[in-house]
C-alpha positions in Angstrom: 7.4 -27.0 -14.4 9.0 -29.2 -12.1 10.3 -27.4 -8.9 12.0 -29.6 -5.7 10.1 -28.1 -2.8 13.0 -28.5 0.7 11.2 -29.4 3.5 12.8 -26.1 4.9 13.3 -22.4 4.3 14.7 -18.8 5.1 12.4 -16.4 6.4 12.7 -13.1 8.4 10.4 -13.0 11.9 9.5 -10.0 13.4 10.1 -10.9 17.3 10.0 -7.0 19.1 7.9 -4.7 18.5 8.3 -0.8 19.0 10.5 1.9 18.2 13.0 -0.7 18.9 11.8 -3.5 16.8 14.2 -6.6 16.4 14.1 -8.8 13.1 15.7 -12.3 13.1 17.0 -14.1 10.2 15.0 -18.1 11.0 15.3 -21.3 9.2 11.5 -22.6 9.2 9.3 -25.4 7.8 8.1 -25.1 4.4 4.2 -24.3 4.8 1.5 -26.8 3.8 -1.5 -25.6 1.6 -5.3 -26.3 2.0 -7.2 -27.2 -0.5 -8.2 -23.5 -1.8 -4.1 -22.2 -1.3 -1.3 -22.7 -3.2 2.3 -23.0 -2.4 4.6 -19.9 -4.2 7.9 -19.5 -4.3 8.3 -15.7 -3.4 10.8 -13.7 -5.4 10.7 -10.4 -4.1 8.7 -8.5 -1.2 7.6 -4.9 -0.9 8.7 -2.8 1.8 6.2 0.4 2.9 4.0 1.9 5.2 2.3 -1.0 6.4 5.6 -2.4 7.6 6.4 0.8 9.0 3.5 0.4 11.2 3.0 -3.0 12.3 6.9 -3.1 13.3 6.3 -0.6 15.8 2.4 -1.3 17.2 2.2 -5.1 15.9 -1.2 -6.3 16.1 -3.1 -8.4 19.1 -4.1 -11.0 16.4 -0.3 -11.8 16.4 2.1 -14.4 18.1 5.6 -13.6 18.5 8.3 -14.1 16.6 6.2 -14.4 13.6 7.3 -14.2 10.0 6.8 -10.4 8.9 5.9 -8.8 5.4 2.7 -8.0 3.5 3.6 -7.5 -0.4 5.0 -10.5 -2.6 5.4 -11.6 -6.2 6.6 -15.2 -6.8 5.5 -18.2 -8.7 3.2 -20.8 -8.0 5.0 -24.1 -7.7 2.9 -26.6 -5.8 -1.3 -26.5 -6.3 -4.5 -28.7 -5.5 -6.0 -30.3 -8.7 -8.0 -28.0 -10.4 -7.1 -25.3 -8.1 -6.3 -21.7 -10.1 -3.5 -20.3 -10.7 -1.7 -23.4 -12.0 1.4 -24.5 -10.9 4.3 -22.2 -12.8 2.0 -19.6 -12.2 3.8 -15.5 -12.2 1.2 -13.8 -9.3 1.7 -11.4 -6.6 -0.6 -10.0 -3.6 -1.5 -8.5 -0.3 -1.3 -11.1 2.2 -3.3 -12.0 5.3 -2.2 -10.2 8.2 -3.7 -13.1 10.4 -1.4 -15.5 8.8 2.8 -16.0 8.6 3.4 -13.1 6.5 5.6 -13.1 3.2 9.3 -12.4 4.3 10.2 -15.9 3.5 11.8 -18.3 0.2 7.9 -20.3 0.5 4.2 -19.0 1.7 1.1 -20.6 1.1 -2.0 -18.3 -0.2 -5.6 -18.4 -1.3 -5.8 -19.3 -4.5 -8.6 -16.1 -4.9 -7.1 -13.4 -3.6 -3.8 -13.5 -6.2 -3.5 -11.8 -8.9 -1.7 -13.1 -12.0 0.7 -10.9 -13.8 1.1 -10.8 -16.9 4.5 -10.9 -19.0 6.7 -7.8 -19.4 6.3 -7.1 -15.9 9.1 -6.0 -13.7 8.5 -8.3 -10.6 10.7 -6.1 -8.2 8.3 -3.3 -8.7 4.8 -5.1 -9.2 5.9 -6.4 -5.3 6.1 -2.7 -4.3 2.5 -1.8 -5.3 -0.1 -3.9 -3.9 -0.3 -2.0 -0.4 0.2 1.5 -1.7 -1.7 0.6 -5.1 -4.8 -0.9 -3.3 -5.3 1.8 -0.6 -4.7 4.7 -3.4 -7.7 2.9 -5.7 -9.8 2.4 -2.6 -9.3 5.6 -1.4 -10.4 7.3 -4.5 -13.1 4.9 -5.0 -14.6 6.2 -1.3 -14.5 9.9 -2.2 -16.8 9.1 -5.1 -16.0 12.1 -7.7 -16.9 13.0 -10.6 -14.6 13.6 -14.0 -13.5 17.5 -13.0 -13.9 17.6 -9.1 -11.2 18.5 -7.0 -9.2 16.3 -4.7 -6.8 17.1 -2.1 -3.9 14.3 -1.5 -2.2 14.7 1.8 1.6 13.6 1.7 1.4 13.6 -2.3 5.9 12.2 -2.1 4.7 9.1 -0.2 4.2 5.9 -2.1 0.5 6.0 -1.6 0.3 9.5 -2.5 2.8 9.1 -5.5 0.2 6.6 -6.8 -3.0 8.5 -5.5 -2.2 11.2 -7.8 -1.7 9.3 -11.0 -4.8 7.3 -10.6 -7.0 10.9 -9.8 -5.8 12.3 -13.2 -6.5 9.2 -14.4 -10.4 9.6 -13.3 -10.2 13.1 -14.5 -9.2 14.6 -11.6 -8.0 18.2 -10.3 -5.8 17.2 -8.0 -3.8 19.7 -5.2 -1.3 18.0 -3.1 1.7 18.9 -0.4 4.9 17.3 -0.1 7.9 17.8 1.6 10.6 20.3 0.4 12.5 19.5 -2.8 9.5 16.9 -4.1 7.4 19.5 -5.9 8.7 18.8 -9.3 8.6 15.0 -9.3 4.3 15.5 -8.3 3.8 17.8 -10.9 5.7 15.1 -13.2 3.0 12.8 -11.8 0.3 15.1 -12.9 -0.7 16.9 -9.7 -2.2 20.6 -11.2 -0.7 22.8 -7.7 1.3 21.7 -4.8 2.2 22.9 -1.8 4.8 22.6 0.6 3.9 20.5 3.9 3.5 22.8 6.8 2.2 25.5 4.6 -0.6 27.1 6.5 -4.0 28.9 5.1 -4.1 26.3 2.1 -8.5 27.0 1.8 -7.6 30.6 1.3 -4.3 29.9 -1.4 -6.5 27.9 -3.3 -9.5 29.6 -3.7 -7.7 33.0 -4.0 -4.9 31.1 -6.5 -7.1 28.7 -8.8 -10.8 29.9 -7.4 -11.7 26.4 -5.9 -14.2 27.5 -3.2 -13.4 24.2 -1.1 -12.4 20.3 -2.6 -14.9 17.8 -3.2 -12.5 15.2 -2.0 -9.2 14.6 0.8 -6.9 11.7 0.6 -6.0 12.0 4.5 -2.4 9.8 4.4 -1.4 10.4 7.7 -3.7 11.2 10.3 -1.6 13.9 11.5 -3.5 17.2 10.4 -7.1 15.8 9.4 -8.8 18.7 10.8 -6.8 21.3 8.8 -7.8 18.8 5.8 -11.2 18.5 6.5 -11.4 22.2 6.9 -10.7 22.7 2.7 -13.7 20.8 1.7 -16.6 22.0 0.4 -19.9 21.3 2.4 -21.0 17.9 2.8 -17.7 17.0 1.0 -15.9 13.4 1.5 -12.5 12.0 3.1 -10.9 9.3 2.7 -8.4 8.3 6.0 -5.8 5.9 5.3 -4.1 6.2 8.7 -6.9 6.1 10.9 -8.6 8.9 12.9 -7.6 11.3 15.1 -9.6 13.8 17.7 -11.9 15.8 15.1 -12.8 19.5 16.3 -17.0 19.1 17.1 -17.3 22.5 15.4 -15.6 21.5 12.4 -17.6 18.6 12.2 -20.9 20.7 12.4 -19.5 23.4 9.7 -18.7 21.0 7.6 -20.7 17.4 7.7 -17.7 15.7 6.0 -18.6 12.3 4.9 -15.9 10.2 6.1 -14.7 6.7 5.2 -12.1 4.2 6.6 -9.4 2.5 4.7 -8.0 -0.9 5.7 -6.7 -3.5 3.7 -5.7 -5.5 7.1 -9.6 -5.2 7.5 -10.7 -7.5 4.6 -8.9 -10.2 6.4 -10.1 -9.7 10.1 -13.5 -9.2 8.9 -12.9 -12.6 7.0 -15.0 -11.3 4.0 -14.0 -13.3 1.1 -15.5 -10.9 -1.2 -13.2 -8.4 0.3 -10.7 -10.4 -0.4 -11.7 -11.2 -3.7 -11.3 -7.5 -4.3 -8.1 -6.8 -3.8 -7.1 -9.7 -6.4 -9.1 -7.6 -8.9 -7.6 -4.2 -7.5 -4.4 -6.4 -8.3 -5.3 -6.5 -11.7 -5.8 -3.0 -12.2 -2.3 -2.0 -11.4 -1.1 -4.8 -13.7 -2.7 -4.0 -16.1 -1.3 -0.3 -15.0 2.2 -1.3 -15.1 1.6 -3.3 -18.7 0.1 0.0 -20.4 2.6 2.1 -18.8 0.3 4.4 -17.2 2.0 4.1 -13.8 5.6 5.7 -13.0 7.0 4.3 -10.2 9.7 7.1 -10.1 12.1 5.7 -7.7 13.1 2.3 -6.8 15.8 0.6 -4.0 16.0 -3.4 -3.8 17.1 -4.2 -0.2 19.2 -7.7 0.9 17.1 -10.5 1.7 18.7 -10.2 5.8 17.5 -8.9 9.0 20.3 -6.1 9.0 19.7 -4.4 5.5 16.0 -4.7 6.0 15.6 -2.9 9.8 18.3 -0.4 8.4 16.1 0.2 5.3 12.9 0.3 7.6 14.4 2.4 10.3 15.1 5.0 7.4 11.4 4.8 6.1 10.2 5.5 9.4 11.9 8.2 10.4 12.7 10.2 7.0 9.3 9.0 5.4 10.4 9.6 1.7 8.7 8.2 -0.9 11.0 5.4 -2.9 9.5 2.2 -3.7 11.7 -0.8 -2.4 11.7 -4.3 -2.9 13.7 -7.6 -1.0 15.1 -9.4 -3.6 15.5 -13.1 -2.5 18.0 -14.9 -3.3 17.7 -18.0 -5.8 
């Protein structure tokens, strides 16, 4: 494969952050790789929560304006000797929040934390699923059930939740979920055995009086938002899972219960610098490859958004304030 590399690029830089975050289209310097990176030319990007987030907190490990984005498929077109994947390479990942991120034509990456994909993939959705993906698998992997425990998945319509429930009744799973109105039927499509409408109140006492669960083993908290209403459904000594952080837990709740409560970060495996961390998430990659190649993942709907700072702070502006739960992609253009 014999790719022209410019010396320059296109790339989309995050230069305000807050509720009034500004993106800026920029014409940049192709990157230079190390001797365990690899230059890839990125196809499309993934849009979500992360984005969501960091556009309107940012990060103190950040300089701005700084290239945004987290999600990317591309190919490999420029590689140390030796160095794996090769050069024509199809791979996507979760990139390095201390480093440029992916909303540009060029990035360079660790060779070890990619994930190759294999053919028959759709690229525009594979670049939707490593942030969502990951955090569902880890997430799941944290709560440590058992084939036939019972999981609660908070925000089951978001992308993580979407995904959260597939994998659970993949493990063998009960899973109970909430959503916003009008999504009820599309998680039950996904395999989610009751859900609820978000806001409903007594949920312990609906599902022990509906389908005689006495408390979950398990919560998927997504937002943060109500995780002392969460942890109050689970059984003693029961486990959580908090994607979004904590928020002020009730002392008495905490005593009633003894939760066993674990963290989520995917930023974290990079500002921790653990390269087995990192290692991880390229064989979490694989999994939802391998997912998308045996059809055992719906990603139910999809949006590709313009590769321009307009289309992509409308698109984000939307995610943050409606917080539905489509899948979007940039598509670059080539």
């Amino acid at each position: 494969m014999n790719t022209k590399i410019p010396n320059t690029m296109q790339a989309i830089q995050l230069s305000k952050i807050g509720h009034d975050f500004c993106l800026e289209q920029a014409e940049l310097a192709v990157p230079k790789i190390t001797e365990q990176q690899v230059l890839v030319k990125i196809e499309y990007v993934g849009l979500g929560a992360l984005d969501e987030k960091f556009a309107q907190i940012g990060t103190p490990c950040w300089q701005y304006p700084r290239v945004f984005g987290f999600d990317a498929v591309g190919t490999v077109v420029d590689a140390p000797i030796g160095v794996h994947p090769k050069v024509g390479t199809k791979v996507m990942w979760h990139n390095d929040i201390s480093t440029p991120g992916v909303m540009s034509e060029y990035a360079s990456v660790a060779n070890y934390a990619l994930t190759v994909l294999p053919e028959g993939i759709d690229p525009a959705k594979a670049a939707c699923l490593p942030t969502p993906g990951m955090t569902a698998l880890i997430a799941l992997f944290k709560l440590q059930l058992n084939e036939g425990d019972s999981v609660f998945i908070e925000s089951g319509h978001s992308c993580t939740g979407q995904l959260a429930i597939q994998f659970a009744k993949q493990q063998g799973l009960v899973v109970f979920t909430n959503c916003v109105a009008g999504q009820q039927d599309l998680l039950k499509s996904l395999g989610a055995d009751a859900v609820f409408e978000q806001g409903e109140h007594d949920l312990a006492e609906q599902i022990q009086r509906k389908y005689g669960y006495d408390g979950v083993q398990g919560v998927i908290d997504c937002t943060g938002e109500r995780t002392n209403e969460l942890i109050s459904l689970l059984q003693f000594c029961g486990r959580v899972s908090c994607i979004a952080g904590l928020s002020q837990l009730d002392d008495a709740l905490l005593f009633k219960k003894a939760p066993n409560i674990g963290i989520v970060s995917l930023p974290g495996a990079w500002l921790a610098k653990s390269i087995c961390a990192q290692q991880r998430m390229s064989f979490l990659g694989n999994m939802l490859a391998e997912s998308l190649v045996n059809d055992s993942l719906s990603i139910h709907s999809h949006e590709l958004i313009g590769f321009d700072a307009d289309s992509i702070t409308s698109a984000l502006k939307e995610r943050i304030h409606s917080r539905h739960g489509t899948f979007q992609s940039i598509k670059l253009a080539h």
